[in-house]
N, C-alpha and C positions, 0 to 999 in steps of 0.2 A: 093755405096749409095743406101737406100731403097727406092722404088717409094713410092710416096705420095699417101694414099686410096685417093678416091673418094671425099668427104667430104672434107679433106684436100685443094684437090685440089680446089674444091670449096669456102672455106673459104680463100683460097690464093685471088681467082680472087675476090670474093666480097672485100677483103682489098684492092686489087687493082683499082678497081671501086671507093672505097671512098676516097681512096689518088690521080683518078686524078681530083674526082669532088673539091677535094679542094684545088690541084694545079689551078685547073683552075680558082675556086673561088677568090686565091690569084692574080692570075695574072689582072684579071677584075680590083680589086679592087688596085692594084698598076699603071693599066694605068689612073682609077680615079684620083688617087693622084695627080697621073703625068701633067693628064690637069688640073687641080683644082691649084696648084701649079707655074705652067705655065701661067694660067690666074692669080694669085697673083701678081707675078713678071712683066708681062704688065701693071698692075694698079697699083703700086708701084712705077714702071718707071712714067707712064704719072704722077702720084702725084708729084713726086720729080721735072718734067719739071713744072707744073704747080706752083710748091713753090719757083724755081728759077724763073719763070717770075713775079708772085707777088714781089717777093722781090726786085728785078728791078724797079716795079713801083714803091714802100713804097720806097727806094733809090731815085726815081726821085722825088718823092713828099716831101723829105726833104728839096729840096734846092728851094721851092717855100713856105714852109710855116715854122711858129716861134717856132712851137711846137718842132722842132728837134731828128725826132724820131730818 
């Protein structure tokens, strides 16, 4: 195997510099997702408790008034 000039080797490490600024860039931006997504699904949950408790009382409120919902 022939050594790499100088230059080379240089041009190695600066591609390597820019591949881990955008491993890292990647990663950032996937823990983002990660809590952004995370907080979805807790306010998705509470909605869905909250549409089962409405719907409980629109159920209770039938059987006191004519309208029959």
């Amino acid at each position: 195997m022939t050594p790499l000039h100088p230059s080379e080797l240089a041009q190695c490490a600066d591609v390597l510099d820019r591949t881990q600024d955008v491993g890292a860039s990647v990663l950032e931006t996937l823990a983002a997702q990660r809590e952004s997504l995370t907080r979805s699904g807790a306010a998705a949950r509470e909605a869905s408790k909250k549409m089962d408790r409405n719907l409980k009382v629109v159920k209770g409120m039938n059987s006191w008034t004519r309208l029959g919902c």
